[in-house]
C-alpha positions as CSV (number, residue, x, y, z in Angstrom):
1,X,40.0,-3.8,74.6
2,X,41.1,-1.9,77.4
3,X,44.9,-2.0,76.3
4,X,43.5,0.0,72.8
5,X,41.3,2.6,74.9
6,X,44.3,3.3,77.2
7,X,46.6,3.8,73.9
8,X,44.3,5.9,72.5
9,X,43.7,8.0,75.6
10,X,47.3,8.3,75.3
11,X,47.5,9.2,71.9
12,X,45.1,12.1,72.3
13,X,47.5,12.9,75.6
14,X,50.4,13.0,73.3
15,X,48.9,15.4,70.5
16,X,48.5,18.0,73.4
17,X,51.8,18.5,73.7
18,X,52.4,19.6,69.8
19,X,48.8,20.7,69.1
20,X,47.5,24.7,70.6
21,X,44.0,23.9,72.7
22,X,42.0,26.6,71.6
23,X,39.3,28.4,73.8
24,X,36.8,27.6,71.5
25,X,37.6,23.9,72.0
26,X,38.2,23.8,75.4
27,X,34.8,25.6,76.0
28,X,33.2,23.2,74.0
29,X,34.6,20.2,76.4
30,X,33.5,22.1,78.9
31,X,29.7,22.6,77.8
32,X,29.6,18.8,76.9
33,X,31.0,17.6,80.3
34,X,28.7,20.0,81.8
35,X,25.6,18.6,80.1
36,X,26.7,15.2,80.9
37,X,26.8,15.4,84.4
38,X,23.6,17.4,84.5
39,X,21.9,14.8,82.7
40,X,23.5,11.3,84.5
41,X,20.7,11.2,87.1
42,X,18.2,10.8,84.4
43,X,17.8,6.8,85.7
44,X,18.4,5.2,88.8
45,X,21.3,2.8,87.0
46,X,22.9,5.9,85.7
47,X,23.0,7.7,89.0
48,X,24.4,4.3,91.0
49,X,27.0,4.1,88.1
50,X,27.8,8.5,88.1
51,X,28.0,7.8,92.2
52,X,30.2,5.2,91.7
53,X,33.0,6.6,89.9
54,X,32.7,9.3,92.5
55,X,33.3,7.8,95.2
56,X,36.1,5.6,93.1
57,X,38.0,8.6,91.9
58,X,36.6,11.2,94.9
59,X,36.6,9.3,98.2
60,X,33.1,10.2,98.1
61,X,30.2,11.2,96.2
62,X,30.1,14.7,94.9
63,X,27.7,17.8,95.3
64,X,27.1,18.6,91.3
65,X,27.9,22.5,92.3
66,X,31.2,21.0,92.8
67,X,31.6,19.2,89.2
68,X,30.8,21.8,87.6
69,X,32.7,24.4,89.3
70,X,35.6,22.0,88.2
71,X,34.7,22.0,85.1
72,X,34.6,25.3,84.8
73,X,38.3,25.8,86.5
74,X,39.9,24.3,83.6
75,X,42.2,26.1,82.1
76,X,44.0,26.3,78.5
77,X,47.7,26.0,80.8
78,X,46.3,23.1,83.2
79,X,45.2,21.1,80.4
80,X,48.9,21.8,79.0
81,X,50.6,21.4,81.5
82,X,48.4,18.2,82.3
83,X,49.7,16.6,78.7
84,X,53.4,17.5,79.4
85,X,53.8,15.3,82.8
């Protein structure tokens, strides 16, 4: 299972290359993740698990001003020149 999840990440890594990323979808990405992470501390098992992977991929757990002003620093060239390494 997780061999067909990382080929399938991959795959969607690989059409970036070919494909143009639109604004429009990379703003709506961007609202999605957004509402995600505003909505992960709904329960106390889905804030453990959102401070989790924080602290696995972060070093520590994040300030949500922080996520989303991530989020909101992608750009059309990152994410291009993200799927071209």
């Amino acid at each position: 299972m997780a061999y067909e999840l990382v080929e399938a990440i991959l795959s969607e890594l690989r059409l970036l290359k070919f494909e143009e990323v639109t604004f429009a979808g990379r703003d709506r990405c961007k609202r999605y993740l957004k509402g995600s992470l505003m909505l992960s501390p709904e329960s106390s098992n889905s804030r453990m698990a959102h401070l989790a992977k924080q602290v696995v991929f972060l070093g520590c757990p994040a300030k949500l001003e922080y996520l989303l002003e991530s989020v909101d620093a992608v750009s059309i060239a990152g994410i291009q020149g993200f799927s071209s390494e």
